[in-house]
One Martini backbone bead per residue (centre of mass of N, CA, C, O) as a GRO file, in nm:
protein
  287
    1UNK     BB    1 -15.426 -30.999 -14.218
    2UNK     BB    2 -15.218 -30.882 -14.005
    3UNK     BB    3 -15.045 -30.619 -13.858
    4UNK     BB    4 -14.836 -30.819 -13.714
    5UNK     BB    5 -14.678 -30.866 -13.985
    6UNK     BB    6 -14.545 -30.611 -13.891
    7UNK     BB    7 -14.210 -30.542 -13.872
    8UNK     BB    8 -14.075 -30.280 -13.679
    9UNK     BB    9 -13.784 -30.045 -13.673
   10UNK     BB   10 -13.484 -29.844 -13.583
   11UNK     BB   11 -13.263 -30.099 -13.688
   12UNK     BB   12 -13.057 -30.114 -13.954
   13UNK     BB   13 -12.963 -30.410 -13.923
   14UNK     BB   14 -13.221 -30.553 -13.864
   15UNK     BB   15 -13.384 -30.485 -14.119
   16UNK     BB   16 -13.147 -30.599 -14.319
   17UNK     BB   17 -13.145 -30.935 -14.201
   18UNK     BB   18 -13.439 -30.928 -14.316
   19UNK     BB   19 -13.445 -30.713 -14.567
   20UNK     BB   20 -13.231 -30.731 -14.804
   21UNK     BB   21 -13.291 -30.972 -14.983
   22UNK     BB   22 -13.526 -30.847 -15.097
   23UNK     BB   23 -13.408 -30.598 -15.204
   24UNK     BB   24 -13.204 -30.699 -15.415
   25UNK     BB   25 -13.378 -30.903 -15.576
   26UNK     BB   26 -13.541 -30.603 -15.673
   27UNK     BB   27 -13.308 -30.316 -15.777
   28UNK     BB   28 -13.505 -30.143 -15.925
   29UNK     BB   29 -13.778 -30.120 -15.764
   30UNK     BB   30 -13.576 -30.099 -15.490
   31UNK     BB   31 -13.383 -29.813 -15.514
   32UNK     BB   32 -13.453 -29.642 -15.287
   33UNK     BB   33 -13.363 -29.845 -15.033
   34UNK     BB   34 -13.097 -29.896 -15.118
   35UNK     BB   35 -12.997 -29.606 -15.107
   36UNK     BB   36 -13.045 -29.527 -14.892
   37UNK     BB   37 -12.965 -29.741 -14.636
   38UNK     BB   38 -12.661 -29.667 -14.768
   39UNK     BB   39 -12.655 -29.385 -14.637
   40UNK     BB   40 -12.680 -29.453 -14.332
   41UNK     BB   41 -12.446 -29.616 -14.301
   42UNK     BB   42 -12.257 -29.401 -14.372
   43UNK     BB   43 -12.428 -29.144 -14.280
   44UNK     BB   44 -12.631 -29.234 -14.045
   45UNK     BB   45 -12.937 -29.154 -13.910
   46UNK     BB   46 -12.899 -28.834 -13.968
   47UNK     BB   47 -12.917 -28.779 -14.302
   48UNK     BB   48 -13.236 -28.673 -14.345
   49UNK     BB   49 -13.250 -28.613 -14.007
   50UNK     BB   50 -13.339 -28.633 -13.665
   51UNK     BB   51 -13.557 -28.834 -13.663
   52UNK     BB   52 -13.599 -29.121 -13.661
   53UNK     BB   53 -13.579 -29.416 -13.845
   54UNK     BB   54 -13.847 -29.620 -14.030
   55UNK     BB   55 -13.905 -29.959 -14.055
   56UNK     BB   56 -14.020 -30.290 -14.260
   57UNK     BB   57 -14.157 -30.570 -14.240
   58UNK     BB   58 -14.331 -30.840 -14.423
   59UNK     BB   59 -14.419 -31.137 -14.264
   60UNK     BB   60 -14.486 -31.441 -14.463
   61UNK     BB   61 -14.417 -31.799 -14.427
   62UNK     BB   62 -14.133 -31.707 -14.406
   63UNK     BB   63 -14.138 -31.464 -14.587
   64UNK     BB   64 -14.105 -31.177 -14.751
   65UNK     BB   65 -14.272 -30.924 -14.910
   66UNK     BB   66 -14.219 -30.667 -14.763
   67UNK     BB   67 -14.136 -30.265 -14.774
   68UNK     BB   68 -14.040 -29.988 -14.531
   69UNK     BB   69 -13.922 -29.648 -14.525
   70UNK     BB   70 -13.886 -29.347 -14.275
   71UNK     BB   71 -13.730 -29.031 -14.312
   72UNK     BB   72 -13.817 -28.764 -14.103
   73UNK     BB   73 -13.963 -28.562 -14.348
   74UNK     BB   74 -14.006 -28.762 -14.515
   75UNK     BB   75 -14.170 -29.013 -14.676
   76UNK     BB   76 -14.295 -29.263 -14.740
   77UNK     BB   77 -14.174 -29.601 -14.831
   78UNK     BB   78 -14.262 -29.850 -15.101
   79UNK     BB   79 -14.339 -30.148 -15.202
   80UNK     BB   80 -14.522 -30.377 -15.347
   81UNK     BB   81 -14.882 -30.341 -15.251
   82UNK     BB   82 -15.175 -30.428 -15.192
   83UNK     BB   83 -15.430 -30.384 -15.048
   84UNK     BB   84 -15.421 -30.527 -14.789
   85UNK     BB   85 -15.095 -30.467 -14.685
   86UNK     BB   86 -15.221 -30.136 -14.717
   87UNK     BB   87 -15.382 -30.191 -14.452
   88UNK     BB   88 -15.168 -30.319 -14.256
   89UNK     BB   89 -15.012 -30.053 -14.208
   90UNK     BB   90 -15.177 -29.841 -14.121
   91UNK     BB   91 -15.266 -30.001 -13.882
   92UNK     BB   92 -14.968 -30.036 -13.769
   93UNK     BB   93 -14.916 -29.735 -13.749
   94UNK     BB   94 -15.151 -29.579 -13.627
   95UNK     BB   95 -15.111 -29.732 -13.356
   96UNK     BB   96 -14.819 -29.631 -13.326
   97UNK     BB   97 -14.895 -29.282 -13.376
   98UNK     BB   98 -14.803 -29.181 -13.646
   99UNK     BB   99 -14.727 -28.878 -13.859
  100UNK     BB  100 -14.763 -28.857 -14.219
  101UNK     BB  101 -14.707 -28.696 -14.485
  102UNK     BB  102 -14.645 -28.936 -14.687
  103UNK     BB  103 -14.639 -29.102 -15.043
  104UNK     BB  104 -14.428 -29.366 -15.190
  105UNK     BB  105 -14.517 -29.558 -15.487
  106UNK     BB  106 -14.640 -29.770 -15.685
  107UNK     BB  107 -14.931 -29.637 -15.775
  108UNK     BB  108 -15.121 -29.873 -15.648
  109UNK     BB  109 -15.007 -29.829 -15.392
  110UNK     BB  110 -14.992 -29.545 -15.320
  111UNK     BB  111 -15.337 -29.553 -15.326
  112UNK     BB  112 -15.403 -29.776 -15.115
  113UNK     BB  113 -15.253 -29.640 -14.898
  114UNK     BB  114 -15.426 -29.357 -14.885
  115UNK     BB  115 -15.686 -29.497 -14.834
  116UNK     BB  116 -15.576 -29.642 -14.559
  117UNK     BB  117 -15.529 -29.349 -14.404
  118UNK     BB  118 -15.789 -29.191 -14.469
  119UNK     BB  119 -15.971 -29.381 -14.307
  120UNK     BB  120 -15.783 -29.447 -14.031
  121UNK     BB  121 -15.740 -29.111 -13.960
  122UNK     BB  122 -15.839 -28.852 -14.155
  123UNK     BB  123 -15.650 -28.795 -14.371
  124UNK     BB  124 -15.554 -28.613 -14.632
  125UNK     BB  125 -15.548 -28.701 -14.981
  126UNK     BB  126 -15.288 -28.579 -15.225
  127UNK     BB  127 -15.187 -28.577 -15.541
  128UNK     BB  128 -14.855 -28.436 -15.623
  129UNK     BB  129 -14.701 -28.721 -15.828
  130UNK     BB  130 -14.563 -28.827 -16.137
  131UNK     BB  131 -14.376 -29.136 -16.213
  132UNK     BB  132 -14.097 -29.248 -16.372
  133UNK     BB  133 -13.877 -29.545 -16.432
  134UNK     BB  134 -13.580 -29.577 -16.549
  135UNK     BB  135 -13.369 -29.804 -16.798
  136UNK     BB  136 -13.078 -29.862 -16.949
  137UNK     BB  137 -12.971 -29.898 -17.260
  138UNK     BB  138 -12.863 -29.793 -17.494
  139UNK     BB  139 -12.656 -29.534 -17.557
  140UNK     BB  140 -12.693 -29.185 -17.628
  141UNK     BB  141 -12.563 -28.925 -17.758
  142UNK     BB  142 -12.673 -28.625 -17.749
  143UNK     BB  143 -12.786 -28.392 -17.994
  144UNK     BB  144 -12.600 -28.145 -17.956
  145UNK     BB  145 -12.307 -28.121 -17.806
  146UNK     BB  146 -12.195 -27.885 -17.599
  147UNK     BB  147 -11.994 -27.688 -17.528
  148UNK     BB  148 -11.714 -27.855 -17.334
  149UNK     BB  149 -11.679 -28.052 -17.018
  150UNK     BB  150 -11.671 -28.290 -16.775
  151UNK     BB  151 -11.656 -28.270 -16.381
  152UNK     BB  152 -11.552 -28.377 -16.113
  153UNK     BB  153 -11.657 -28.296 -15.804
  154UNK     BB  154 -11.532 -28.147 -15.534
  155UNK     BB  155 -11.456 -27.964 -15.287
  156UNK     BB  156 -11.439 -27.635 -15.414
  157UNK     BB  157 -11.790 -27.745 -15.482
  158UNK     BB  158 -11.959 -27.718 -15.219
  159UNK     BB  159 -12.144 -27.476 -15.233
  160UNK     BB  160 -12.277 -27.516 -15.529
  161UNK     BB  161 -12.372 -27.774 -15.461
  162UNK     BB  162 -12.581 -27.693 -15.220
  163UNK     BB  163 -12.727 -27.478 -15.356
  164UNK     BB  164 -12.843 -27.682 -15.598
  165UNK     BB  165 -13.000 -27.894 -15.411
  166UNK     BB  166 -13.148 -27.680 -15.296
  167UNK     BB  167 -13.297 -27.567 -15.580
  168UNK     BB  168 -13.382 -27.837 -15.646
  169UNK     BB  169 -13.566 -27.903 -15.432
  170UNK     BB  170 -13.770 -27.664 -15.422
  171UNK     BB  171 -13.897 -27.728 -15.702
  172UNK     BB  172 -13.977 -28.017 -15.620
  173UNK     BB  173 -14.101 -28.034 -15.286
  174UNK     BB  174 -13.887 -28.075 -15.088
  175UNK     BB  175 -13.700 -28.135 -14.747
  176UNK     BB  176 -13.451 -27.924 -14.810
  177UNK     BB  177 -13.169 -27.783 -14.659
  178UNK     BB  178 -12.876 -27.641 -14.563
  179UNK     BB  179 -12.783 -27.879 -14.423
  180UNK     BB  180 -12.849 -28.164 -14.604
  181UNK     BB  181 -12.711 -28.012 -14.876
  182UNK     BB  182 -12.416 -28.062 -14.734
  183UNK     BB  183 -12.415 -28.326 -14.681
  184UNK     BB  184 -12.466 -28.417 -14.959
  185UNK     BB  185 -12.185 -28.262 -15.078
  186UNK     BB  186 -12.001 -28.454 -14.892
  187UNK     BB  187 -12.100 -28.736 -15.034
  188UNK     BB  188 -12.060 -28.694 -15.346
  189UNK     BB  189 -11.761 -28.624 -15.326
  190UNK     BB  190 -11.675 -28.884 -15.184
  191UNK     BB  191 -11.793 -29.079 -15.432
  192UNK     BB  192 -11.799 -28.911 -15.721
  193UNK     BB  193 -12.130 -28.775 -15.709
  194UNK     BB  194 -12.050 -28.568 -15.907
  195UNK     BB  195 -12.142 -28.377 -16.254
  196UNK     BB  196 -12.021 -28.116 -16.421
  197UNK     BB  197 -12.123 -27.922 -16.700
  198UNK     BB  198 -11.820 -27.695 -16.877
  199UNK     BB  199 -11.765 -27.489 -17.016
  200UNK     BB  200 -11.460 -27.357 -17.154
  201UNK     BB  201 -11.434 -27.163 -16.890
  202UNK     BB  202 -11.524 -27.327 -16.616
  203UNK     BB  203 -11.846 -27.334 -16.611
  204UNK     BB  204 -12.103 -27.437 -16.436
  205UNK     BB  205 -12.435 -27.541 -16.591
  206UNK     BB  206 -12.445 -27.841 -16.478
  207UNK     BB  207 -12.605 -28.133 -16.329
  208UNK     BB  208 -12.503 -28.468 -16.154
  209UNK     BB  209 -12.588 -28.743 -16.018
  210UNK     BB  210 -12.501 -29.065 -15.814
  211UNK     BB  211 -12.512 -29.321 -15.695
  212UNK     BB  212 -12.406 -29.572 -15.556
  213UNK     BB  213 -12.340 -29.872 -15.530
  214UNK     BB  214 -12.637 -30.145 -15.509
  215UNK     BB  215 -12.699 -30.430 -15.632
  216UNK     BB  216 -12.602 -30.306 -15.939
  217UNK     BB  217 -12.738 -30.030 -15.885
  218UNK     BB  218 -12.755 -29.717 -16.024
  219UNK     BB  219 -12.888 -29.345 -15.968
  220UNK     BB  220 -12.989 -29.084 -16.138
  221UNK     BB  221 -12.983 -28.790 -15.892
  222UNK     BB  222 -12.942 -28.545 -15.962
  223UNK     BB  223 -13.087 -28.315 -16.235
  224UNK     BB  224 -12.958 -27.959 -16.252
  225UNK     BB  225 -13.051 -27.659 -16.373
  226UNK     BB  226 -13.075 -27.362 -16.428
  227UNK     BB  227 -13.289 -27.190 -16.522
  228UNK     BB  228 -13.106 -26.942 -16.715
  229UNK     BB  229 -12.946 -27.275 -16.863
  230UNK     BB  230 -13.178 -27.348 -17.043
  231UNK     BB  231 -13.186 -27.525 -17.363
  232UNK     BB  232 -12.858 -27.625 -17.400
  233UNK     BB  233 -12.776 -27.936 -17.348
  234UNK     BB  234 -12.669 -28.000 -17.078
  235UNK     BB  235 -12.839 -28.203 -16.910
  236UNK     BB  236 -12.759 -28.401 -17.119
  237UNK     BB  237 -12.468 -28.464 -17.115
  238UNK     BB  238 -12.436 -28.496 -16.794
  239UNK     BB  239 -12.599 -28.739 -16.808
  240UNK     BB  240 -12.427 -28.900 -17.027
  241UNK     BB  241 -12.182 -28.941 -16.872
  242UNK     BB  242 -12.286 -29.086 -16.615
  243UNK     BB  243 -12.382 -29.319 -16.754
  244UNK     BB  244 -12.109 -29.385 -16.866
  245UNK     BB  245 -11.992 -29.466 -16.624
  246UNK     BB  246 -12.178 -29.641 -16.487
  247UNK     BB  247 -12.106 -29.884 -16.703
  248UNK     BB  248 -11.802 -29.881 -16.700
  249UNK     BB  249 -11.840 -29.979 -16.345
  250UNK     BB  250 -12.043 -30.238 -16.405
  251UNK     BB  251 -12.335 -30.174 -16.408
  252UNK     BB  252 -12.665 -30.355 -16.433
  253UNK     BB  253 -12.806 -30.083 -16.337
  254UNK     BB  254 -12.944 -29.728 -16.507
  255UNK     BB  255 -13.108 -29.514 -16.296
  256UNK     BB  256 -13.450 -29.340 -16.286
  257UNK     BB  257 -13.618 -29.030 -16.255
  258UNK     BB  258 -13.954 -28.896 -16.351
  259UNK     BB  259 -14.174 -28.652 -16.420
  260UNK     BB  260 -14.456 -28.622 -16.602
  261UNK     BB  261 -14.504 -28.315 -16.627
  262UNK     BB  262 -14.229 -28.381 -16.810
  263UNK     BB  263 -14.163 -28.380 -17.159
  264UNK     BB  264 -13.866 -28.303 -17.173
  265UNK     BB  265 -13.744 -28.501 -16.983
  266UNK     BB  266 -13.902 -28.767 -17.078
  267UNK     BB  267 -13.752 -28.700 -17.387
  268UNK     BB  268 -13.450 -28.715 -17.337
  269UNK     BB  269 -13.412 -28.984 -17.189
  270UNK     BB  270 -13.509 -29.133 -17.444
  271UNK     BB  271 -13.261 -29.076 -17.624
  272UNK     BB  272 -13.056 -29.183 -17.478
  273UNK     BB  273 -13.192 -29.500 -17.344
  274UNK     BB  274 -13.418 -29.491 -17.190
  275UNK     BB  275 -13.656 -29.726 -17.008
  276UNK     BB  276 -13.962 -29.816 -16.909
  277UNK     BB  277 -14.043 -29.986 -16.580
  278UNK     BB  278 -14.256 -29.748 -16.370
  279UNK     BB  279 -14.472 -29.641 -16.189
  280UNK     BB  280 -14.540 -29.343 -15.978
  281UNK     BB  281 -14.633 -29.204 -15.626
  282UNK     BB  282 -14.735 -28.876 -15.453
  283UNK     BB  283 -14.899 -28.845 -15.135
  284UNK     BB  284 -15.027 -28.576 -14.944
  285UNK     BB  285 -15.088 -28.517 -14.600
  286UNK     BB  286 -15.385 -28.378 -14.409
  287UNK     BB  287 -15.492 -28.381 -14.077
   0.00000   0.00000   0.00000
């Protein structure tokens, strides 16, 4: 396999010409180019960072094999990749001069790619975070349901929602700031993407979001709850409310991520009905 088997682009419509039927083929596995890249067309191709994203396709035989995209300052994302094709795709950023924080991929291949970027660049990779893909089987409303009502966030929530997502990302590790924390809450309220769960008083005490519909697949994401808020079901009611409506509307399939250090996180979303799909790896460089 030659590295000029990856196709590179920043045209985010030619790589969906290219690469869009390969991404939709499986929906589930390839949940995150396909939310990325749909909210790039809705908000711009500015929605994650300032420095253009890279996209791109393995075609080998004429047909696609993989594909992969990058928003800088966020990591690399790849779908599921052999050995050799994750070493032909290093030698084909590391030539085009590119310097990458990091790798998110099924657990395979986000190690073969990491071991090939570090044989060929000298950066040094470190695994930060193993995750599991979960697919909502049956729903079951987690007991006992805590007192109060969800409630899809508005434009008045908008300080609120930005602040959360800002305090989510920080706990998990994640580069957002405060710029792109109001831009996700500018857009999930615009697509009532995001929903509070509050007490009889109407005070918000959970989050749930969910990405927009997108080859039949939804993804519940962010799920967070403040620290001093936690261990009271809030998080879990939150969580089955955006499932019910997500299935209610239609979704042929829908989607989490959980961190696997977090058994708590990992055993209410199987309570709930989510069902294991695949593993996930993130790996950071430096040097």
């Amino acid at each position: 396999m030659r590295p000029d088997d990856w196709h590179l682009t920043h045209d985010l419509d030619a790589f969906l010409h290219r690469a869009g039927d390969f991404l939709a083929s499986r929906p589930a596995l390839h949940t995150v180019p396909l939310t990325v890249t749909d909210a790039l067309r809705r908000r711009g191709l500015d929605a994650y960072g300032e420095e253009a994203p890279v996209f791109g396709a393995l075609e080998t035989g004429g047909e696609i094999r993989a594909a992969f995209l990058w928003t800088p300052p966020y990591k690399l994302y790849l779908t599921p990749l052999d050995p050799e094709q994750a070493d032909a795709l290093a030698a084909r950023l590391a030539s085009a001069g590119h310097r990458l924080p990091g790798v998110t991929g099924q657990t395979d291949t986000a190690a073969a790619f990491a071991e090939a970027w570090q044989r060929r660049t000298g950066a040094v990779s470190r695994l930060r975070e193993r995750q599991r893909l979960y697919r909502l089987g049956e729903l079951t409303i987690p007991e006992p349901v805590p007192d109060g009502a969800a409630r899809i966030a508005t434009a008045a929530d908008r300080a609120r929602l930005a602040r959360w997502h800002d305090e989510f990302a920080k706990e998990v590790g994640d580069s957002a700031n405060r710029r792109s924390s109001e831009a996700w809450a500018d857009a999930r309220i615009a697509h009532g993407g995001a929903t509070f769960w509050e007490t009889p008083d109407g005070t918000p005490v959970a989050l749930a979001g969910v990405t927009p519909e997108v080859a039949g697949q939804i993804r519940v994401a962010p799920v967070y709850t403040p620290a001093e808020l936690r261990g009271r079901g809030y998080a879990g009611a939150a969580t089955a409310e955006v499932s019910r409506a997500a299935l209610a509307s239609g979704a042929a399939e829908v989607l989490l991520f959980t961190d696997l250090a977090n058994p708590t996180s990992n055993g209410l979303y199987q309570r709930i009905g989510y069902r294991a799909v695949a593993d996930f790896a993130v790996y950071e460089f430096a040097g």
